[in-house]
N, C-alpha and C positions, 0 to 999 in steps of 0.2 A: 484554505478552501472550506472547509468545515463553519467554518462563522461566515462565509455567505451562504450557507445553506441553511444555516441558521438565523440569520436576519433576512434570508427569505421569506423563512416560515412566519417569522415571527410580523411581516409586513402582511404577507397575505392574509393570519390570523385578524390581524385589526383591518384590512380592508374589507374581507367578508363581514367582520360583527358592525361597524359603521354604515356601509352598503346593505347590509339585511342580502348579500350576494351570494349567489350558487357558486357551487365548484366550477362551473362552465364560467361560469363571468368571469369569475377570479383569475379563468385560466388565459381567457380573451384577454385582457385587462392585461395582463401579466408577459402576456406571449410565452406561457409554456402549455406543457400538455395537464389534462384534466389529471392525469393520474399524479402527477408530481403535483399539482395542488392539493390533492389527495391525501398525497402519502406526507407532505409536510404538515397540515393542518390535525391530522391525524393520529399521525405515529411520534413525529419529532417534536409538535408543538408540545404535546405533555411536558417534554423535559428539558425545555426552553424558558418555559410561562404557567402555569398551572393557569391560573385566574384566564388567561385570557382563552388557554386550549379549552376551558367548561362554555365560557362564553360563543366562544364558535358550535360546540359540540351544541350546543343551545338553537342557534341559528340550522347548522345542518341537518338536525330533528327535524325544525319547522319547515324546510324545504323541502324535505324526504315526504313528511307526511302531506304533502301540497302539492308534489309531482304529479299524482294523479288529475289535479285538477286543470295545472298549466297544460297538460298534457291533451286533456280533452278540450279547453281552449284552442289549442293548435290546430287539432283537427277538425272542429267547428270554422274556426277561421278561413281554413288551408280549404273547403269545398263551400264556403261562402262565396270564396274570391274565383273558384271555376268556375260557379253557377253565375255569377257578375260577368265573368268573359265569356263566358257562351252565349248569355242574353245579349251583352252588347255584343258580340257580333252577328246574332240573328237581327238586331236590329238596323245594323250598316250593311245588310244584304236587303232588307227591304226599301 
């Protein structure tokens, strides 16, 4: 069991650095939970892969510091697309 938990990590490690991918994607992608992407990519790829665990560690900086921004993207988005449904249904009442 041990070595699929390890060539877990070690898959999801090269999917994230290829993908430029979030823990979330990884985790969709993967069907587990964020946290077990987490804690693979994190704690056990160290002493799996070196080279590859710096690699991700690399990528999950960049997404960290970029949260903020996907973040207000979303909610920019998220009250564009009310203000779109409201208008068009003020206009299929007139």
């Amino acid at each position: 069991m041990k070595e699929i938990v390890e060539e877990r990590a070690a898959r999801l490690g090269e999917y994230i650095v290829e993908q430029n991918a979030t823990v979330r994607a990884a985790a969709g992608k993967f069907g587990i939970s964020k946290s077990t992407v987490h804690k693979d990519v994190s704690k056990r790829l160290k002493y799996i892969d070196v080279a590859l665990y710096q690699k991700v560690n690399l990528v999950l900086q960049k997404n960290k510091s970029e949260r903020h921004i996907r973040g207000g993207e979303a909610t920019k988005n998220k009250y564009l697309n009310l203000s779109f449904k409201e208008n068009k249904g003020d206009n299929q009442q007139n």
